[in-house]
N, C-alpha and C positions, 0 to 999 in steps of 0.2 A: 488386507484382502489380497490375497493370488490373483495376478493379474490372468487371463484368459489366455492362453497361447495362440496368437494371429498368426495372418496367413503372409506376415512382414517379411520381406527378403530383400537383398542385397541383391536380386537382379534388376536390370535397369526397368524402367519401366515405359510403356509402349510407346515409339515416338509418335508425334506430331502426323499425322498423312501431309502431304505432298499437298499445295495448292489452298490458297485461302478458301475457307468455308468446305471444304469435302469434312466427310461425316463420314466417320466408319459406323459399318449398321449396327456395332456390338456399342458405340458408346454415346453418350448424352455432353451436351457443350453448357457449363454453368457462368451466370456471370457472378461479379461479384456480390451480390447480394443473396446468392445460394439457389437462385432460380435455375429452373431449363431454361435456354433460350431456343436448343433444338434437341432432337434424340434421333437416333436414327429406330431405324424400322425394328432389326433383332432387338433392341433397350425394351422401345416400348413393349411387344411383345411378350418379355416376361412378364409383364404387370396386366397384360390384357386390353392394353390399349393403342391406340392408332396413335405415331409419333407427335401430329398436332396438339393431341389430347391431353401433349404432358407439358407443353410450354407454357411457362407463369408458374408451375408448378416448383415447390421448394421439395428438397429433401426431406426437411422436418415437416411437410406437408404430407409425405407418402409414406412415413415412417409409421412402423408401430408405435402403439402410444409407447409402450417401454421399451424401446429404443427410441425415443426421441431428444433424449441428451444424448445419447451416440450421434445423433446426428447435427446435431445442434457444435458438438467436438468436431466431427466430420468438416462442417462449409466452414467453421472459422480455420481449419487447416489450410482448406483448399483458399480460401481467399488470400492469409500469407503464405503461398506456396509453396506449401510441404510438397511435397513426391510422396505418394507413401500406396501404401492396400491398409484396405477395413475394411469389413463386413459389417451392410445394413438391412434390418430384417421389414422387409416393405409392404403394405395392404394393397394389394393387385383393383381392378372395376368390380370384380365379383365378392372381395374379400377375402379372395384368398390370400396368405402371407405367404410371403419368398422373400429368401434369403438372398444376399446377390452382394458378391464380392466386387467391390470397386478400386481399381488401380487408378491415379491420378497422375494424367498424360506430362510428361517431362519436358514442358515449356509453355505458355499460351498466346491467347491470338487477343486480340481489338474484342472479337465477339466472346471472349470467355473459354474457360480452361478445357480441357477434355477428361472426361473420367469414362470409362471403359469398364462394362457389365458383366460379370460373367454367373450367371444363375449354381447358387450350390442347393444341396440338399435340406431341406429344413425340418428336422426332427419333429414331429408334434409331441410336444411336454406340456406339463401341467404348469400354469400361471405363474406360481412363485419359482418354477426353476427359470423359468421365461427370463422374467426379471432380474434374477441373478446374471443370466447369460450374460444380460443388455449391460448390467451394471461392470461386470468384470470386463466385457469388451468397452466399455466407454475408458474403465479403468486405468487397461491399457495402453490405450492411446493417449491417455493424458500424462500415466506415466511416461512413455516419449517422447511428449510434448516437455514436460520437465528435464528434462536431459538433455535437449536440443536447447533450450535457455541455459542449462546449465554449460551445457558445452561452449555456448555462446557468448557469457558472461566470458567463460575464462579465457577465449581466445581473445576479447576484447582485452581484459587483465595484462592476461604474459605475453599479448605478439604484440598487439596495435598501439596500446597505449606506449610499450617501452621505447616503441618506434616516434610517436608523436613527440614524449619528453625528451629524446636524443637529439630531435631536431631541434625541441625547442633550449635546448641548452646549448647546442651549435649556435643558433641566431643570438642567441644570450653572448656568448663568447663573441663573437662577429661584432656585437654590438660594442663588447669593451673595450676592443681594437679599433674600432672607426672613432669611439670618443677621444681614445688614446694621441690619435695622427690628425684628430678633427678631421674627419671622412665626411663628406656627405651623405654615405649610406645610412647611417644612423636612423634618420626619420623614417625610411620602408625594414629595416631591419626592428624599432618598434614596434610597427603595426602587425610585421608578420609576427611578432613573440604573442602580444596579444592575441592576435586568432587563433596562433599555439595554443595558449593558457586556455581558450573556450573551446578548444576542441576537447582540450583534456579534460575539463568536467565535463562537457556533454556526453562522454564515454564512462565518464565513472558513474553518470548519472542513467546511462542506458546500461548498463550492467545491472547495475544497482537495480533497477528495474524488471530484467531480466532474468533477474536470481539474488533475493534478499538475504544472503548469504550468512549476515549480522545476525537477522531474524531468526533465523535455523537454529542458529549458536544459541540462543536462550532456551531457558522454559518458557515453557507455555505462557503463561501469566505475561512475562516481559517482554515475549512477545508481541503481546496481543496490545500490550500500553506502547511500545515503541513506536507501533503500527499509526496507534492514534494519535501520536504525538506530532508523528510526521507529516499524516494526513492534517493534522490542525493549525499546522505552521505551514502548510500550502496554500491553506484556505484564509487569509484573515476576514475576521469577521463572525467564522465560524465558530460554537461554543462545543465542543463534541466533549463528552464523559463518556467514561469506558470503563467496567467494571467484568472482573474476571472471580468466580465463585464457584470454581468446579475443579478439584485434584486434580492432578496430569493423571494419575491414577485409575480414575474414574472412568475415562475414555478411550480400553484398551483398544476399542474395533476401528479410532480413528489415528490417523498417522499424525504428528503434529506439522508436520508440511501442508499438506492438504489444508487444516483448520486455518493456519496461516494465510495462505493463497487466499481463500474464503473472504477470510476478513478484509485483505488489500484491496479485493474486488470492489467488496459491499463499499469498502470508505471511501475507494476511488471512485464510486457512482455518485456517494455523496457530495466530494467536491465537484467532481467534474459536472452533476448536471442539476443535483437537485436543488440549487440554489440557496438553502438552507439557515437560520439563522444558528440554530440547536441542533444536536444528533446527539443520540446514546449509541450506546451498545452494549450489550449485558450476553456475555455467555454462563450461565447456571444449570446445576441441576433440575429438571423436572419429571413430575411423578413418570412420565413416558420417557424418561430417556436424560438427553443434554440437550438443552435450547441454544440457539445464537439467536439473538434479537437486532435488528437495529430499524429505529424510529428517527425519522428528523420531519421538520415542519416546513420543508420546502415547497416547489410550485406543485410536486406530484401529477400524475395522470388520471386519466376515464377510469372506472374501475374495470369497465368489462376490457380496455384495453392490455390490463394488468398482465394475465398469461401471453398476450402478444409479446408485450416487453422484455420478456425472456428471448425469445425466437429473434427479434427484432435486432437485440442490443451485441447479438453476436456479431453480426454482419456491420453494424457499427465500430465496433469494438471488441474488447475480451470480457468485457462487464456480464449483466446480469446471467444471459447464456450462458459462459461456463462458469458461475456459480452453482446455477441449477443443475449443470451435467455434473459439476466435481463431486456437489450435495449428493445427488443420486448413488452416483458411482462408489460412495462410499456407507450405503444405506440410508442416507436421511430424505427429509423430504420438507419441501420449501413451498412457501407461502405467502402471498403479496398483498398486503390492501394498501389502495391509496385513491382517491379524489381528487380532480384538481382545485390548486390554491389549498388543500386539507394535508398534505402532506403522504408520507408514505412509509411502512413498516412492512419489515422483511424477515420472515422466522423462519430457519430451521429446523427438524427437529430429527434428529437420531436414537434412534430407541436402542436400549444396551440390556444385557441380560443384568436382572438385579439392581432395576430402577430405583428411585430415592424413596419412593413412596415408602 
C-alpha cells in the first residue's frame, strides 16, 4: 500500500514559548498519557469549543472513528518524542469533522509536550475513500516509525557498540598487564570488563528489539515460528504453539514486515501481561480473507473494557494500540474477546481479492 504523501519536512519545528506554562493560542499541551492538559483558545476553536472543554480529553477521543489508529500512532509518537507533523481528521461539538495538521513542539515541559494546530481543508468524500485516506496516513507514519528503529538499531550496531567493545578490550588488556606486574588494579579493572560485557548485550538486546533484522531475513513461516520460540523461552512456564498455514503467496496486499511486527506485538502482550499458562497462534486462510488468531488462558480483562485496551495499551506501551493501527493500516481489522480469569483471543482479519472459499 502507497503510503499518503504527508505534510513531513525537514524544517524545524515550532519552539517551545518563552516562560513556564505560556500557551500559544494555536496549540494544545499533551501529557503522557495522550490527554489535554490545556489548549489554548484558537485549538479549541477549530473544534468548537471553549479551551476548558478539551482538557481530559484524548486525541483518540476526538478523532474520527477512522482515523483513530492514526491517532492511537500519533500519542504513542508524541509520548517517545518524535518531532514530526500528521494530520488528524477530528469530530468538532456540532460534528462537524476537521482536518487539522499537528506539528510536535521540539522539547517539553513537567506539564506535557506542545503540539501546535493548524486547521487544513477537509474534502467531504464518500466513507470508503475516508478510510483509505486514514489508513494510508496511519501507514505512513508507521512507515517512519520503522526507519527511525531501523536507523536506530544500526547506529547502535556500527557506532556505540564498536565503541563499548574497544573499551572493553582496553580493560581486557589492562587487565593482563596488572596480573602480569601483580598490580593492584586488577580487582576494578574486572568489574569495569564486566559492566562492559552487560552493556554490550543490553545493546544487542535493544537493537534486536528495535529492528528484528534476523526475522526479515526469513520467510514468512520462519518467521513467524522464531517469533515464538523467542517469546517462549522468555516466558518459562509458558506453553505457546504456533502454526503457519497460508502461502507467502497468498498475501500480496500484506508486506511481510508489517505481519511480523504484528506478531511480536501480540506475543510480547502475552508474555508481558497476560499471565498465561497456554497460547496458540494460528495464522490461516479464511473464507474472507487471512486470519491471525492468538488465544492464551490468561487472567484476561472486563469484556466491555476490551476496545479500551487498545487505546489504553499505547500510552502504556507499543502493544495492543499499534497492533490495531498497523492492522488497520494495512486493511485488516481486529477483534478482541476476553473475560476476566477466562482469558483472551485476538483476531485479525484481512480480506484479499480471491478468498479460499
Amino acid at each position: 500500500m502507497d503510503p499518503l504523501p504527508t505534510r513531513h519536512t525537514d524544517r524545524p519545528a515550532p519552539p517551545l514559548p518563552d516562560g513556564i506554562g505560556a500557551l500559544p493560542r494555536t496549540a494544545v499541551r499533551i501529557d503522557a498519557d495522550g490527554r489535554i492538559r490545556e489548549a489554548g483558545a484558537t485549538a479549541a476553536a477549530m473544534l468548537g469549543f471553549q479551551p476548558q472543554e478539551l482538557q481530559g480529553r484524548s486525541l483518540q477521543d476526538l478523532a474520527v472513528e477512522e482515523w483513530r489508529a492514526a491517532a492511537d500512532v500519533a500519542v504513542a509518537r508524541i509520548r517517545f518524542g518524535a518531532v514530526d507533523q500528521f494530520e488528524l481528521a477530528l469530530r468538532g461539538r456540532s460534528g462537524r469533522r476537521t482536518l487539522v495538521e499537528m506539528t510536535v513542539g521540539a522539547g517539553s515541559e513537567e506539564g506535557g509536550t506542545l503540539v501546535f494546530w493548524v486547521e487544513r481543508r477537509l474534502r467531504l468524500v464518500a466513507d470508503a475513500e475516508e478510510v483509505r485516506r486514514a489508513q494510508r496516513a496511519t501507514y505512513a507514519v508507521l512507515r517512519r516509525w520503522d526507519a527511525q528503529r531501523r536507523h536506530a538499531a544500526a547506529t547502535l550496531d556500527g557506532e556505540i557498540a564498536p565503541v563499548v567493545a574497544a573499551a572493553k578490550y582496553a580493560a581486557e588488556e589492562g587487565l593482563r598487564q596488572a596480573q602480569r606486574i601483580g598490580s593492584d588494579g586488577a580487582a576494578p579493572l574486572r568489574e569495569a570488563i564486566g559492566r562492559l560485557r552487560d552493556v554490550l548485550i543490553g545493546l544487542r538486546q535493544l537493537s534486536e528489539a528495535l529492528h528484528s533484522r534476523h526475522l526479515e531475513d526469513l520467510g514468512l513461516a520462519d518467521a513467524v515460528s522464531a517469533g515464538c520460540r523467542a517469546a517462549e523461552a522468555s516466558a518459562p512456564g509458558l506453553q505457546l504453539s504456533c502454526e503457519v498455514a497460508v502461502p507467502e503467496d497468498r498475501i500480496p496486499a500484506l508486506r511481510n514486515t508489517d505481519l511480523i511486527r504484528i506478531v511480536e506485538e501480540l506475543l510480547d502482550n502475552v508474555v508481558r501481561h497476560a499471565h498465561a499458562r497456554h497460547a496458540n497462534l494460528r495464522l490461516q486462510a479464511a473464507p474472507d480473507g487471512i486470519s491471525l488468531t492468538i488465544e492464551d488462558d490468561g487472567i484476561g480483562f472486563d469484556a466491555p473494557a476490551a476496545e479500551a485496551a487498545f487505546g489504553a495499551s499505547v500510552t502504556g506501551g507499543m502493544g495492543l494500540g499499534l497492533v490495531r493501527a498497523r492492522a488497520e493500516a494495512t486493511g485488516g481489522r481486529t477483534t478482541v474477546q476476553s473475560q476476566r480469569n477466562g482469558g483472551t483471543t485476538i483476531r485479525i482479519v484481512w480480506p484479499l481479492p480471491g478468498g479460499s472459499g
